[in-house]
C-alpha positions as YAML, in Angstrom:
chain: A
units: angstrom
residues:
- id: 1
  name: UNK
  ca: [9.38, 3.12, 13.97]
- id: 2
  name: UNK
  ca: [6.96, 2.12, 16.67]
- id: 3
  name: UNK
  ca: [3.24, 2.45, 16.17]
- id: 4
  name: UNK
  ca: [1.10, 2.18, 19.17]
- id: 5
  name: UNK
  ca: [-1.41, -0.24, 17.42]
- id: 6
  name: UNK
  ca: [-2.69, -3.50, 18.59]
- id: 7
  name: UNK
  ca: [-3.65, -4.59, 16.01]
- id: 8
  name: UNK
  ca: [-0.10, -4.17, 14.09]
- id: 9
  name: UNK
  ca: [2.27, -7.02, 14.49]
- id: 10
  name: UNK
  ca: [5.41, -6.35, 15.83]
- id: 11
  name: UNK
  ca: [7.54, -6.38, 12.59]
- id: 12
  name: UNK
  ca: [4.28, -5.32, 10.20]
- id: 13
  name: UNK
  ca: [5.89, -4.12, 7.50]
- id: 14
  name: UNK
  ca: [8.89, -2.46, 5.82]
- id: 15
  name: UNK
  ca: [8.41, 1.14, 4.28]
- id: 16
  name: UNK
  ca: [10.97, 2.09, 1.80]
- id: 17
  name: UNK
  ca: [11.51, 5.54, -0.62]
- id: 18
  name: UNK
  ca: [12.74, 3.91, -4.05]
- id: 19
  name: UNK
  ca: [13.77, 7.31, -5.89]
- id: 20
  name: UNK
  ca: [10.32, 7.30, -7.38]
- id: 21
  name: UNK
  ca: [7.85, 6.30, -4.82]
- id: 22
  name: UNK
  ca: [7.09, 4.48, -1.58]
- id: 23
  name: UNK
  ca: [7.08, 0.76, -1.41]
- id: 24
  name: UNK
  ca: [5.57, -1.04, 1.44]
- id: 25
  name: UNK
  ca: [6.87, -5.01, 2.25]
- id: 26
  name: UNK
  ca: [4.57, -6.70, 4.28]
- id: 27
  name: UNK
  ca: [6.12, -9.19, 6.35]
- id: 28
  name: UNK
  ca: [3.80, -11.64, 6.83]
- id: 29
  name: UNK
  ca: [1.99, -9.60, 9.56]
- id: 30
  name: UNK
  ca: [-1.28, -11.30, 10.82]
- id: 31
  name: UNK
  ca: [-3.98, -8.80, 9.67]
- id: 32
  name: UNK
  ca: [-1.61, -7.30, 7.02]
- id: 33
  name: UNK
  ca: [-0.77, -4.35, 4.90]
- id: 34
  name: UNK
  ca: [-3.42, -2.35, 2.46]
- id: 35
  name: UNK
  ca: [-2.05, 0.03, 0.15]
- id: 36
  name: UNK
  ca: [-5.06, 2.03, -1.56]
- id: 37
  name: UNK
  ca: [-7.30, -1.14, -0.63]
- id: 38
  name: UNK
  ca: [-5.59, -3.95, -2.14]
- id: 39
  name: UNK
  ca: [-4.28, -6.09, 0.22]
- id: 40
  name: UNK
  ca: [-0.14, -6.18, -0.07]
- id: 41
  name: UNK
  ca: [1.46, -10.20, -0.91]
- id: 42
  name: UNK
  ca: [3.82, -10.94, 2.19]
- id: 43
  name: UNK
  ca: [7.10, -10.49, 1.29]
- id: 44
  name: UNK
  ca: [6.58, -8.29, -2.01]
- id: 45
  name: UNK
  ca: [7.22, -5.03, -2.89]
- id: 46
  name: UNK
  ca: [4.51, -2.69, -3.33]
- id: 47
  name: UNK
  ca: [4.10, 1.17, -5.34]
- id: 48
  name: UNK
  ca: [2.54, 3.07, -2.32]
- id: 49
  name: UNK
  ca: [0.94, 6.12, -4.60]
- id: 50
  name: UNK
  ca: [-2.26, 6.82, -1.91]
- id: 51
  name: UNK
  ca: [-3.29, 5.53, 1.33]
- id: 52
  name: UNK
  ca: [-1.89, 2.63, 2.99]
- id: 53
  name: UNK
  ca: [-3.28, 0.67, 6.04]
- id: 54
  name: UNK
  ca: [-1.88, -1.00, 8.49]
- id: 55
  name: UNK
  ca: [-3.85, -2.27, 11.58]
- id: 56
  name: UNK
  ca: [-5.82, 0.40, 12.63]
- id: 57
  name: UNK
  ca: [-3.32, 2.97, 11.16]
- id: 58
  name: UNK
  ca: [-3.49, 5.01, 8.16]
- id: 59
  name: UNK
  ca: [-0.15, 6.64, 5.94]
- id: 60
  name: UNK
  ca: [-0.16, 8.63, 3.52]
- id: 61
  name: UNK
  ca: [3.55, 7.75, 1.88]
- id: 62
  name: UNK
  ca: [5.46, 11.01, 1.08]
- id: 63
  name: UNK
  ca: [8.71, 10.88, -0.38]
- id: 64
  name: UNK
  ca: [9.31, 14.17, 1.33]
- id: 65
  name: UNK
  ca: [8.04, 14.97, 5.16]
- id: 66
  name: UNK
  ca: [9.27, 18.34, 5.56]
- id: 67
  name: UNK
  ca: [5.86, 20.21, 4.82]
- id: 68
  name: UNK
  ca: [4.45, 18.06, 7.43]
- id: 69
  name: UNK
  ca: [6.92, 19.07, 9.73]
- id: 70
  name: UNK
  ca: [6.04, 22.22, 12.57]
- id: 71
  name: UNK
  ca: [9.29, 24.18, 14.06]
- id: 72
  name: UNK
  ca: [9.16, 24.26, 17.76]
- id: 73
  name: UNK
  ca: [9.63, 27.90, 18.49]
...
C-alpha cells in the first residue's frame, strides 16, 4: 500500500494479521514505526492492539475491515 506521507520512507514498514492480532515490522525506516507510543525495534515483530504511527499517519490495526467499508450504490 502507498501512503501519501513524506515523512514515511518508502518501504516503512510491514503490516501483518497473525490469526490473533496485527503485527507491525519496521524496516529500518528513518523516523520509524510507533505502535501505542512505543517506538517499534527495526526488524521485529510487534502486537499492534491500539494505535500505530507511522510518519504523519495514524492506523488503527483491525483484523477485520469490512465495518469500515461503505457500498457504492
Amino acid at each position: 500500500v502507498t501512503i501519501d506521507d513524506t515523512c514515511m520512507s518508502r518501504q516503512h514498514a510491514k503490516v501483518r494479521f497473525n490469526g490473533l492480532h496485527v503485527e507491525v515490522r519496521d524496516l529500518g525506516s528513518r523516523n520509524g514505526s510507533y505502535i501505542d507510543g512505543v517506538q517499534a525495534k527495526p526488524n521485529g515483530w510487534v502486537p499492534a492492539r491500539g494505535l500505530a504511527r507511522m510518519g504523519h499517519s495514524l492506523f488503527l490495526p483491525a483484523p477485520d475491515a469490512r465495518r469500515f467499508i461503505r457500498r457504492a450504490g
